[in-house]
C-alpha positions in Angstrom: 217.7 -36.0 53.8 217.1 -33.0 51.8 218.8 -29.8 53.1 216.6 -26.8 52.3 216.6 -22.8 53.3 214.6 -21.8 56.2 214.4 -18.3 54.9 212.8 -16.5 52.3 215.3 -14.6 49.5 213.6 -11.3 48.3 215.6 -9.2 46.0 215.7 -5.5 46.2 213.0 -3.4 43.4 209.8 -5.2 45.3 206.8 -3.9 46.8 205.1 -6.6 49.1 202.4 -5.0 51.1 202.0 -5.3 54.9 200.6 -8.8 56.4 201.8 -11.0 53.8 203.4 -14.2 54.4 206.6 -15.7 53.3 207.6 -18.3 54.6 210.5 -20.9 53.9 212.3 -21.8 50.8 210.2 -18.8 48.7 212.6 -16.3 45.9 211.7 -13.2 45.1 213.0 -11.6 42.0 213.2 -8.0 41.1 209.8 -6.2 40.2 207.4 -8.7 41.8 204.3 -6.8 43.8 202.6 -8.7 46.1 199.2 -7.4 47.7 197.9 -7.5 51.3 196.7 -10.9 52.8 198.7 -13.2 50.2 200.8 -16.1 51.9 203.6 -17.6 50.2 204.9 -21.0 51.3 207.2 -24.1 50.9 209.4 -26.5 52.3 212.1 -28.5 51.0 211.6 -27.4 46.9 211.7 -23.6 46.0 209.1 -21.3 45.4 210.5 -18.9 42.4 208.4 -16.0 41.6 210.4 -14.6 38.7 210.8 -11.1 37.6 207.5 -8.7 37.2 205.0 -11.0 38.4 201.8 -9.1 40.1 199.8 -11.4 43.2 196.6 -9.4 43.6 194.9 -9.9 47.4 194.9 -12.6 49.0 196.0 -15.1 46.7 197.8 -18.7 48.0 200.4 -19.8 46.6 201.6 -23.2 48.4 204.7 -25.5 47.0 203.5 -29.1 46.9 205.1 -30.2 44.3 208.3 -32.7 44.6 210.3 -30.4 42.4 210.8 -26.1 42.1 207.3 -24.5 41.8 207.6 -21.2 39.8 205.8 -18.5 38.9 207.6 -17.0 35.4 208.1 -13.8 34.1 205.1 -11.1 33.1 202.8 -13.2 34.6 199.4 -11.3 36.2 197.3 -13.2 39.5 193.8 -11.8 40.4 192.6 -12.2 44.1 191.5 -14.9 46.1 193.6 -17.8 43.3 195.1 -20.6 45.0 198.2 -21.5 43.5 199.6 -25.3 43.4 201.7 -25.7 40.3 203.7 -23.6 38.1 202.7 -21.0 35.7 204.6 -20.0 32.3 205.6 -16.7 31.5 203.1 -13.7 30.6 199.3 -15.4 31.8 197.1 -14.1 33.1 195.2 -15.8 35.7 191.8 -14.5 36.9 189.9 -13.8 40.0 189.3 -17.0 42.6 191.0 -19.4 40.2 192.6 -23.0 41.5 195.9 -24.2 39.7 196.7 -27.7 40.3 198.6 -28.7 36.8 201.0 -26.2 34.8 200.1 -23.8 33.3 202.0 -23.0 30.0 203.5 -19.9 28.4 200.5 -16.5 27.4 197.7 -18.4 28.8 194.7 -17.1 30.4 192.9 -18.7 32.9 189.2 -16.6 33.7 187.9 -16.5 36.7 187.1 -19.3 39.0 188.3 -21.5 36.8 189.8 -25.4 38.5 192.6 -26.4 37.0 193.5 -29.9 37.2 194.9 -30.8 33.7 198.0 -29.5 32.0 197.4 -26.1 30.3 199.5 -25.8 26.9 201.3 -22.4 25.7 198.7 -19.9 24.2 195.6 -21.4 25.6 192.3 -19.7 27.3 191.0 -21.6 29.9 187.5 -20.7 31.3 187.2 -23.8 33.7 185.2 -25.9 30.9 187.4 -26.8 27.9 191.3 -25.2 26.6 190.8 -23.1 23.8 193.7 -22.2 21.5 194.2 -18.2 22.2 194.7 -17.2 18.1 191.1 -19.0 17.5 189.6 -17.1 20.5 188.7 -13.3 21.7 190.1 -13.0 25.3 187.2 -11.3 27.5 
């Protein structure tokens, strides 16, 4: 049996607005904003969002995973994404988007975008195929 926390750790330096959910084993490091109507969630794993990250309205970010899902540094999530899998530092994921494989380190994933695949370090994702982020302009 796994012993996990029942209660969510949020550091000091946050701004989470009123009616979000946290619930269970969730950290919240210094500088993260979190907007109205979000819900954060998991169980026996954590759920690490990591210094500076911004969750725009009602986004979902649920720990699935058999392992830590986190959410690195920098990293920017529009409204209404639904968030399954980790994300590397400093991406940027769009409006309505669903993450179900990791995403690596200064991607961007545009809007409404499915993820399902692994997303390697540097890439744009616009739902179709992963472009490499120095051969493409970022819209």
């Amino acid at each position: 049996m796994i012993d996990y926390c029942k209660f969510p750790h949020i550091c000091n330096n946050t701004e989470i607005a009123e009616g979000v959910i946290i619930e269970g084993n969730v950290y919240v490091k210094e500088g993260v904003v979190i907007a109205k109507g979000c819900e954060l969630r998991s169980d026996e794993f954590k759920l690490v969002l990591e210094s500076n990250v911004r969750i725009g309205d009602s986004v979902i970010v649920q720990n699935e995973l058999q392992r830590d899902l986190r959410i690195n540094e920098k990293t920017e999530i529009h409204s209404g994404a639904k968030i399954f899998n980790s994300i590397g530092r400093s991406c940027t994921i769009g409006e309505n988007v669903e993450i179900r494989a990791e995403v690596g380190d200064n991607c961007v994933i545009k809007a409404g975008s499915i993820v399902t695949s692994p997303v390697p370090p540097g890439s744009v994702f616009d739902g179709g195929e992963v472009r490499s982020a120095i051969h493409s302009e970022i819209s």
